[in-house]
C-alpha positions as CSV (number, residue, x, y, z in Angstrom):
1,X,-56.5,3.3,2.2
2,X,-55.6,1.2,5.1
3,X,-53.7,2.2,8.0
4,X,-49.8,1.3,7.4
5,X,-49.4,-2.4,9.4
6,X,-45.8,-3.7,8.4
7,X,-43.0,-2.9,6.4
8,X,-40.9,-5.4,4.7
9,X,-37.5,-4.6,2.9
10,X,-35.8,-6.2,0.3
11,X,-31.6,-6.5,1.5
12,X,-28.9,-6.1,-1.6
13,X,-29.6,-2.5,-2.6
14,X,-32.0,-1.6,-0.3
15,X,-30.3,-1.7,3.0
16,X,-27.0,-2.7,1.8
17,X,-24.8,-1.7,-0.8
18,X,-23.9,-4.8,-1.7
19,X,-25.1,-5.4,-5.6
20,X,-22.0,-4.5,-6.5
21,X,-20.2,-7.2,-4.5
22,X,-22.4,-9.8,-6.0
23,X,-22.0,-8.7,-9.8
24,X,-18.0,-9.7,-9.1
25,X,-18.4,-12.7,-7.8
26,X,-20.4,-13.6,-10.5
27,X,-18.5,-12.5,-12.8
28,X,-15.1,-14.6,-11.0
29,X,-17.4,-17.8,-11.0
30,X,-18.4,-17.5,-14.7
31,X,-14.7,-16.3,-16.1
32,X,-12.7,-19.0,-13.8
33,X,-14.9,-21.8,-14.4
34,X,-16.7,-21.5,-17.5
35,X,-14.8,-18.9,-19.5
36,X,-17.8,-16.6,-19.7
37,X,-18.1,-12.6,-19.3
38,X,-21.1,-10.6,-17.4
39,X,-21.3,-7.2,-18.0
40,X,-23.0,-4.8,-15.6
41,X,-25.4,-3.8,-18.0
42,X,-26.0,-7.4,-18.5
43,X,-26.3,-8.2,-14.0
44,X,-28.6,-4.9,-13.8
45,X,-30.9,-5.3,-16.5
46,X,-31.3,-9.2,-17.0
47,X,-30.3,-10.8,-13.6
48,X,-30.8,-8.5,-10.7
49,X,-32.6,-9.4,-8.0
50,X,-32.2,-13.1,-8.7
51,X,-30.7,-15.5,-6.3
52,X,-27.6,-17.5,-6.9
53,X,-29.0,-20.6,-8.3
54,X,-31.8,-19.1,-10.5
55,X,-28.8,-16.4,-11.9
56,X,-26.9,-19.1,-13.1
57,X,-30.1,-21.2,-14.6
58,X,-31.0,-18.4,-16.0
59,X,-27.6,-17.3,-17.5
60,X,-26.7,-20.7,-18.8
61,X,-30.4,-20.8,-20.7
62,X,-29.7,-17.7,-22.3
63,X,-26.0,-18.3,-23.4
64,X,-27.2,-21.6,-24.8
65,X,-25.2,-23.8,-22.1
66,X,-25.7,-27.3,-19.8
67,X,-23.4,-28.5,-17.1
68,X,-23.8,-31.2,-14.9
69,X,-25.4,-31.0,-12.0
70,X,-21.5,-31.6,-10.1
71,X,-20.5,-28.4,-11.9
72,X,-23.8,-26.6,-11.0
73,X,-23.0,-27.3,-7.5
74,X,-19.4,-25.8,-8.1
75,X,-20.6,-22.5,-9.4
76,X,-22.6,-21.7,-6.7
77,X,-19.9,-22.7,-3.9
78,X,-17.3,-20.8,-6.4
79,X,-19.8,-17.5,-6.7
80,X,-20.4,-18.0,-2.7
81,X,-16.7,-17.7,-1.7
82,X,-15.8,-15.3,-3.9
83,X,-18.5,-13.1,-2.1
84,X,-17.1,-13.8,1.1
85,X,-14.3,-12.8,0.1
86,X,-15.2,-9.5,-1.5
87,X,-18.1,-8.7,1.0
88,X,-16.5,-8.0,4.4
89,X,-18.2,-5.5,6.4
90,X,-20.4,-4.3,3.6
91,X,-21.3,-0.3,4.0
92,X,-25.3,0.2,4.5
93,X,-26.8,2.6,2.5
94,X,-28.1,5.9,3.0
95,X,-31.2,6.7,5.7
96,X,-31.6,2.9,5.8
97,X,-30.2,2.4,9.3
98,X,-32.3,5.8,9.9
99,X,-35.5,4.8,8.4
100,X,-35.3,0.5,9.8
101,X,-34.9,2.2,13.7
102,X,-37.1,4.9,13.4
103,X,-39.7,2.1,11.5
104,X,-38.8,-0.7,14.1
105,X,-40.6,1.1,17.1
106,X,-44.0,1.6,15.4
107,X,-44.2,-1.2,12.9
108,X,-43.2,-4.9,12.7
109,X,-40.5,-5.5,10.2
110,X,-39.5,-8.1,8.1
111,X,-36.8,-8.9,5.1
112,X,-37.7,-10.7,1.9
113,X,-34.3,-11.6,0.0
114,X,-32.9,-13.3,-2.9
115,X,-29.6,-13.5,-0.6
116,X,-28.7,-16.4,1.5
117,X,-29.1,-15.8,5.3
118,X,-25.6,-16.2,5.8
119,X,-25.4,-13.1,3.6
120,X,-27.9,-11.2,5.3
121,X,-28.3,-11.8,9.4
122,X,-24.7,-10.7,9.7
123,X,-24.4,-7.3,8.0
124,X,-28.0,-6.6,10.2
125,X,-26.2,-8.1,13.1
126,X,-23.1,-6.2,13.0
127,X,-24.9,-2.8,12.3
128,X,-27.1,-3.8,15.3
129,X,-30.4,-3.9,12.9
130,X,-31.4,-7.8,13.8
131,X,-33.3,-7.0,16.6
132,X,-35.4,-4.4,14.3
133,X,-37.2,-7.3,12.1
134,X,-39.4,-10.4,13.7
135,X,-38.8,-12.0,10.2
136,X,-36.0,-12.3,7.8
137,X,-36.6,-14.7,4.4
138,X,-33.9,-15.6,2.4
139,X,-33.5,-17.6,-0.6
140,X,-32.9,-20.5,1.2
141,X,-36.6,-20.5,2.5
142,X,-37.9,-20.2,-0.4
143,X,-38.5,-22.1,-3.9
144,X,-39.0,-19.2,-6.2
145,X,-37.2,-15.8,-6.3
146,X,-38.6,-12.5,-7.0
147,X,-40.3,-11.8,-9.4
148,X,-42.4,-14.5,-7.8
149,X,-43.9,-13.0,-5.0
150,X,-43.2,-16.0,-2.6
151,X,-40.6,-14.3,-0.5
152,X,-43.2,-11.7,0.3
153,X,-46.3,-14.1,0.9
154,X,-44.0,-16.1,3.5
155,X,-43.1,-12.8,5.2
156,X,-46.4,-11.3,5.5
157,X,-47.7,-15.0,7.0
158,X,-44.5,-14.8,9.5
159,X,-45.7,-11.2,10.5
160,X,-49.4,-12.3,10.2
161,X,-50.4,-8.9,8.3
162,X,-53.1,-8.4,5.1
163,X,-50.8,-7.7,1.7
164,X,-52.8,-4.7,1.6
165,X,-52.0,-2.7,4.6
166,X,-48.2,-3.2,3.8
167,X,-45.0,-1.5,2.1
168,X,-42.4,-3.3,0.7
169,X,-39.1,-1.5,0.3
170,X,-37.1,-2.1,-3.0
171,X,-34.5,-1.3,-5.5
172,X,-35.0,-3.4,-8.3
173,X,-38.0,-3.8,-11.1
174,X,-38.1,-7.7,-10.4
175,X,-38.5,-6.7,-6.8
176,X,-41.3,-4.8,-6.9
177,X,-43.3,-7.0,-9.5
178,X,-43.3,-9.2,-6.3
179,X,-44.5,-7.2,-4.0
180,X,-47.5,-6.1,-6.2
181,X,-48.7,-9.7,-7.0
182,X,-47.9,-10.0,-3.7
183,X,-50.9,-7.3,-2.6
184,X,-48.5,-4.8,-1.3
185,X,-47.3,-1.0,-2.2
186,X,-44.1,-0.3,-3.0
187,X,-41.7,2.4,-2.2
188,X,-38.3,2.4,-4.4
189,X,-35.3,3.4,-4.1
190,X,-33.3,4.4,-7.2
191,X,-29.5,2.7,-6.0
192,X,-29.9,0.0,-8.9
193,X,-32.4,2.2,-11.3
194,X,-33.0,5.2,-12.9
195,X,-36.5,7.1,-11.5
196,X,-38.1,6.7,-14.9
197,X,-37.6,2.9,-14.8
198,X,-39.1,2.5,-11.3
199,X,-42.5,4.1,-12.7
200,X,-44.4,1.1,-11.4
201,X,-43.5,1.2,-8.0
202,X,-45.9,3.8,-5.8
203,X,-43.0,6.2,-4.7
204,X,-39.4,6.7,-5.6
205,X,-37.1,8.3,-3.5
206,X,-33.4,8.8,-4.3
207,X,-32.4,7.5,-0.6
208,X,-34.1,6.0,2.3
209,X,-33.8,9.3,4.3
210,X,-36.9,11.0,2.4
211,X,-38.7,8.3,4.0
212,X,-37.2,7.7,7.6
213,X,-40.0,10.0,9.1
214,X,-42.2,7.5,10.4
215,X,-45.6,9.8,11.0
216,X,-45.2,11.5,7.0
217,X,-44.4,8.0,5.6
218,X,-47.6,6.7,7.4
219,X,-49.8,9.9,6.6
220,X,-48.5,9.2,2.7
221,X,-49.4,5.1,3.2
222,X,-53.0,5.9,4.0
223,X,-53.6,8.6,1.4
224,X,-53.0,6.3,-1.4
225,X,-56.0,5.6,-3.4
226,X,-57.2,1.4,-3.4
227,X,-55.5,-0.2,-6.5
């Protein structure tokens, strides 16, 4: 297996413990203006790791609903303010702050997000993290959310690496779906999953501080056998 290259990490669940923020907001939009309930189970298993816009496509599809595209607009400012509200200073999970620093000094860094950037830059801002990635996508930048694998394509073209001598770091089974037809290995973290669910990825760890040792996670990268 190649050497290790770049590492790119998904954001809401991954580096921020912030899933649970956007499952409420949701869940305000659709109540207040449309009268209709999301469960947890229903976010986690069905919706996670959509953005904003395909969520609500997705959603209204399955429920059997149309809305103008007025009140389209409305949902996601509604679903956007409501997470401003609710997000604050959003807490960072565990070993991720350990892991990005650690990771930053040996190996470029990007995100890939279904979150806007207004969402992201600050949290990594405000934790002092920015500086640590020369590329952050967001859903803005991109046409189709995971489990397309276009967020990851535009972030390995920003940090001008092969697919194959990459990690993408992830929490959810849309995510890393992506970053396979991406090209990429994936290491998973079980915030949003159970281990047994994450089977596909190439290594699950219960927190990003199993893998915040930059010289073992690199040692691990190269032994993997080619796909």
């Amino acid at each position: 297996m190649a050497a290790l290259a770049a590492i790119i990490f998904d954001f809401d669940g991954t580096i921020a413990d912030t899933e649970r923020l956007h499952l409420a907001a949701f869940q305000r939009t659709l109540l207040e203006e449309l009268g209709l309930e999301l469960t947890g189970e229903q976010y986690t298993e069905r919706y996670l790791a959509y953005d904003d816009r395909r969520l609500f496509e997705a959603l209204l599809r399955d429920r059997g609903r149309t809305v103008p595209p007025a009140e389209f607009r409305r949902l996601l400012e509604s679903k956007a303010a409501h997470y401003e509200r609710l997000a604050g200073n959003p807490p960072l999970l565990p070993g991720a702050v350990e892991m990005i620093r650690k990771a930053s000094a040996r190996w470029p860094l990007a995100v890939a997000s279904g979150a806007l950037g207004h969402e992201v830059r600050p949290v990594l801002e405000r934790a002092g993290l920015l500086g640590c990635f020369s590329a952050v996508v967001t859903a803005e930048m991109v046409s189709r959310g995971k489990p397309d694998p276009e967020s990851f394509t535009l972030a390995l073209a920003r940090l001008g690496r092969r697919p194959g001598a990459c990690l993408a770091v992830e929490d959810s089974l849309a995510g890393v779906a992506a970053a396979h037809s991406a090209g990429m290995r994936v290491l998973a973290v079980t915030t949003s999953f159970a281990r047994d669910r994450l089977g596909e990825a190439d290594r699950v760890v219960d927190s990003l501080e199993e893998a915040s040792d930059p010289e073992a996670l690199a040692a691990w990268f190269t032994s993997l056998p080619p796909r």
